[in-house]
N, C-alpha and C positions, 0 to 999 in steps of 0.2 A: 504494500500500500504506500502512495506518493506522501510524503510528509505535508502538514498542510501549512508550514514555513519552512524556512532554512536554516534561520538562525535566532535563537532565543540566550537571550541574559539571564544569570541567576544570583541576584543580589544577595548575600548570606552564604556564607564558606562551611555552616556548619552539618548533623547529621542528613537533616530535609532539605537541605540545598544540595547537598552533594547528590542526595538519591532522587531529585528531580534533575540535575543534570546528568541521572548516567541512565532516567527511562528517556529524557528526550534524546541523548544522545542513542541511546540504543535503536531508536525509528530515525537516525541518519541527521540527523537536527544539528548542528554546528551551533557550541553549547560555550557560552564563556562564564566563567562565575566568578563575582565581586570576593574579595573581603576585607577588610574593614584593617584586617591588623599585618603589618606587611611580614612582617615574622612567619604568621602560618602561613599565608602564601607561599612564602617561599619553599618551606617544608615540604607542600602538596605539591609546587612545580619541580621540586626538586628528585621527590620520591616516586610522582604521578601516582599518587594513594594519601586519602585524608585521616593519616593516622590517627588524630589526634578525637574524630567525632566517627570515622567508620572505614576501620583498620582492616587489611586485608583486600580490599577489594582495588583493584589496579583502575586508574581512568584513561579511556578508549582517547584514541590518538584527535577527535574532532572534539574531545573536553578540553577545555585549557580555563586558565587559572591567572587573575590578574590583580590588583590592590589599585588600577588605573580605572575611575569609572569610566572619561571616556572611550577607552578601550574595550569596555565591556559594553557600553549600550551601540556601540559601531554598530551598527546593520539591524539591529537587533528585532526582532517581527514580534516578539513576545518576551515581555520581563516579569520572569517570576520574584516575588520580597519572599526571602527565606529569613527573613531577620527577626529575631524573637520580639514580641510587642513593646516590651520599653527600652528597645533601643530603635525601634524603627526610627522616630522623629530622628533623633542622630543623623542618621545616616541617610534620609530620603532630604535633609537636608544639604547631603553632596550629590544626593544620585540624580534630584530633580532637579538642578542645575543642566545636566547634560542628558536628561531622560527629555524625546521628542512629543511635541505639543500633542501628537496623535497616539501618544503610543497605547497598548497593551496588555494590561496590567493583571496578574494574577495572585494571590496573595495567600500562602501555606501558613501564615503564623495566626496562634492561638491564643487569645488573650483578649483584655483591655486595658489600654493605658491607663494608669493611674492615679493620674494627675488629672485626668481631663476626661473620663470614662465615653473614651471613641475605642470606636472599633479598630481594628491594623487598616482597610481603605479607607476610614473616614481619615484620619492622620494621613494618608498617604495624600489622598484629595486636597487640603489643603498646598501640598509642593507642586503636583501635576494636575490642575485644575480641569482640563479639557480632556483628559486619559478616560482610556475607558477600562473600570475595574471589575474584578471578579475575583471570588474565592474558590479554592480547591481546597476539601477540606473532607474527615470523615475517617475510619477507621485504617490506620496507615503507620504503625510504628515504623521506622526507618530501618534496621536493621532486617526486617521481616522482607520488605521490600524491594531492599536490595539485593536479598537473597533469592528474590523472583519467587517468594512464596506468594498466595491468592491474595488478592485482596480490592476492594470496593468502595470507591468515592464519590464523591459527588462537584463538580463543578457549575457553581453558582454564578450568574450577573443578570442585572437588570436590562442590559444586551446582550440578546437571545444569539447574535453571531459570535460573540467573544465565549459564550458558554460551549457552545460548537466546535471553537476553535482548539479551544482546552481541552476537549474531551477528545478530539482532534488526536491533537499533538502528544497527548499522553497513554492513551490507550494502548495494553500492550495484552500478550496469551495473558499475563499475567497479574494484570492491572486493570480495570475494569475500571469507565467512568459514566458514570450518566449525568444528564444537565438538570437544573433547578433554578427558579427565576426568586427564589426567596433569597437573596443575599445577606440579608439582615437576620435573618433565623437562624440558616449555618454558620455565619460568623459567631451568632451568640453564639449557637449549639458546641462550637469549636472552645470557645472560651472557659462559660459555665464546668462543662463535664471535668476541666484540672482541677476546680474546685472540689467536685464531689470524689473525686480519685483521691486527694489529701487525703479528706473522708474515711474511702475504703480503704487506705495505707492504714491509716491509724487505728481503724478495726484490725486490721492484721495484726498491728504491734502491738496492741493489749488482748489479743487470741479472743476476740469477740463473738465468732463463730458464720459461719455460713447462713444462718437465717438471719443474724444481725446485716450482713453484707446485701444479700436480697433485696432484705426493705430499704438499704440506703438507695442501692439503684432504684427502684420502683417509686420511693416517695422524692426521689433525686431529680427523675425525672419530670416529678411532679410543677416541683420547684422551676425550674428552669423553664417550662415552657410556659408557665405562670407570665412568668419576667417578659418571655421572647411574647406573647400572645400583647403585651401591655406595651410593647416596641412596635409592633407594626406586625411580625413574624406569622409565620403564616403554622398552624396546629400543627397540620401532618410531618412539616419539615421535622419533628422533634421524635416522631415517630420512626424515620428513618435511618440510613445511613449517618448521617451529620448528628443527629444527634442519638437517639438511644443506640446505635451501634457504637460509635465512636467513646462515647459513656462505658459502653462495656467489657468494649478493649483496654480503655485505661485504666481502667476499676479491677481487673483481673490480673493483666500482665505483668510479670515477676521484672521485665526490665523499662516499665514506665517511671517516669523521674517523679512524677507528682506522687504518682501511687507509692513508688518508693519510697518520696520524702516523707512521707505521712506517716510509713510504720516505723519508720528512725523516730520519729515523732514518739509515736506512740509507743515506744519503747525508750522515751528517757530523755533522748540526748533532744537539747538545745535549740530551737529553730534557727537562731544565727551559726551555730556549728553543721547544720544541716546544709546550709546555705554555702557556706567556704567550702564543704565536701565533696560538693557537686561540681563534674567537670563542664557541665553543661545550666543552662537557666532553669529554674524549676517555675514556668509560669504561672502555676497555682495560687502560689504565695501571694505578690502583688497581687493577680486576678482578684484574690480575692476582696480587697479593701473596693476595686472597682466595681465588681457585682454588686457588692452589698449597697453601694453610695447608688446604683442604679437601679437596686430594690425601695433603697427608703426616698429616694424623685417619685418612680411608680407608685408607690405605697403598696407594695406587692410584700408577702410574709413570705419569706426562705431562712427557714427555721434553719437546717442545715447551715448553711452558707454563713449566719450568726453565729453558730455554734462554730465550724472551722476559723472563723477569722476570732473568736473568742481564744480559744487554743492557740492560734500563732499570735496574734499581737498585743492578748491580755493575760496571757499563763496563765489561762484556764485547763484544768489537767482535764486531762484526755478522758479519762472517766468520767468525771465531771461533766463534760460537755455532754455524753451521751448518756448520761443520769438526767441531764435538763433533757431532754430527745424528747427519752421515756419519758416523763411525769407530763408534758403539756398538756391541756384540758382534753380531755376525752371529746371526740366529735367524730361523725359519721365519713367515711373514707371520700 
């Protein structure tokens, strides 16, 4: 099948930038990727392998590797932001200088700033005003995917050709995409679910048990699409891939970083030592101050989401939190 561009930018050097530049590169796509810090750059041009976020795997001779944004958006038909939520402004602050008045914009990162609770395109929109954006979002851990194991996304915009284009450009035996015109649901769906992952970490690291884990997901979901339905989002989107799928990958998987951080949590150790531990961002954390500031605008109740940002930013013990869960007023599901 003929690529449906030639050549796409990947802004973010880290795991999900790399493994979107080696499925486009793998459909022939002539694939540059930004990064930010010219040290790992060099590393990954040096070794043609991003040791440092997804080790072992060699990058094919049409990837290359650059710290020049304008070098990277050269030609560029499609720019994916692999950059995690609060560093995007950073850095769309160099890229939208030399990113074109037309361009393409597609957007892997999960979160919401927190400073300003936007979404990763609404921040992006502010530098590239006339771009046209979309999300790619949904259950995707990076390593799985790199390993060309199964997996299913969803590619979101409010222009139906840019959704096309992405589902396009990334579809592989092994990668599955379909399109979605909710962009403001999936972006939430993408965001909210690190929070509830903390969540299900921290059930893990106080052995809280398997039914306990269930009802987080199920009343997690609840939450969350509460919020998304009070934003404009559209029901179903919460139902699907973006979101309850995505939810239940993170909530399960033994090497997600939210879910991770949660049972370190929940077993003791320190949110700020959780934090330096990580070789990677743990976007939960922040998310969470942003959720919650976008719950009490809506006046939307996410009991959860209160209770995790209670445990990370007011040492409330983890038991504790999920002692307040249990006791809330009894009321009909």
């Amino acid at each position: 099948m003929t690529p449906p561009i030639q050549k796409a930018a990947i802004i973010g050097d880290g795991a999900m930038g790399t493994v979107c530049g080696l499925l486009l590169a793998s459909k022939g796509i002539h694939v540059t990727m930004w990064g930010f810090f010219p040290e790992q750059v060099a590393q990954i041009q040096q070794d043609r392998e991003n040791k440092k976020f997804l080790p072992g795997l060699p990058l094919p001779e049409n990837f290359r590797v650059t710290s020049d944004a304008r070098e990277a958006l050269q030609g560029a038909e499609l720019i994916v932001n692999a950059v995690p939520c609060q560093f995007i402004r950073h850095c769309w602050e160099v890229i939208g200088l030399e990113a074109p008045a037309d361009a393409r914009i597609v957007s892997v990162a999960k979160g919401i700033e927190m400073d300003t609770q936007l979404r990763p395109t609404q921040v992006i929109s502010q530098f590239v005003t006339t771009a046209k954006l979309g999300v790619l979002s949904g259950p995707s851990i990076a390593p799985e995917v790199a390993a060309q194991m199964p997996a299913t996304v969803v590619a979101a915009s409010d222009d139906n050709d840019l959704a096309e284009l992405v589902q396009a450009a990334f579809s592989t035996r092994h990668f599955r995409v379909y399109t979605n015109s909710d962009t403001v649901g999936v972006e939430l769906a993408g965001a909210t679910k690190n929070v509830i992952a903390i969540a299900a970490g921290i059930i893990d690291g106080i052995k809280a048990g398997d039914n306990a884990k269930a009802a987080l997901l199920t009343r997690g979901i609840v939450e969350i699409t509460r919020l998304g339905v009070a934003m404009g989002a559209h029901v179903d989107t919460f139902r699907g891939l973006a979101g309850f799928g995505d939810l239940v990958t993170t909530c399960i998987s033994p090497i997600g970083r939210n879910r991770s951080a949660g049972e370190l949590i929940g077993q003791g150790i320190a949110v700020d030592e959780v934090i330096r531990s990580s070789p990677s961002v743990i976007e939960g954390i922040p998310t969470t101050k942003g959720v919650l500031s976008l719950a009490h605008e809506c006046r939307i109740d996410m009991p959860i989401t209160q209770a995790v940002y209670s445990v990370l930013f007011e040492h409330l013990p983890p038991a504790e939190a999920i002692d307040m869960l249990m006791c809330r007023q009894l009321k009909p599901e």
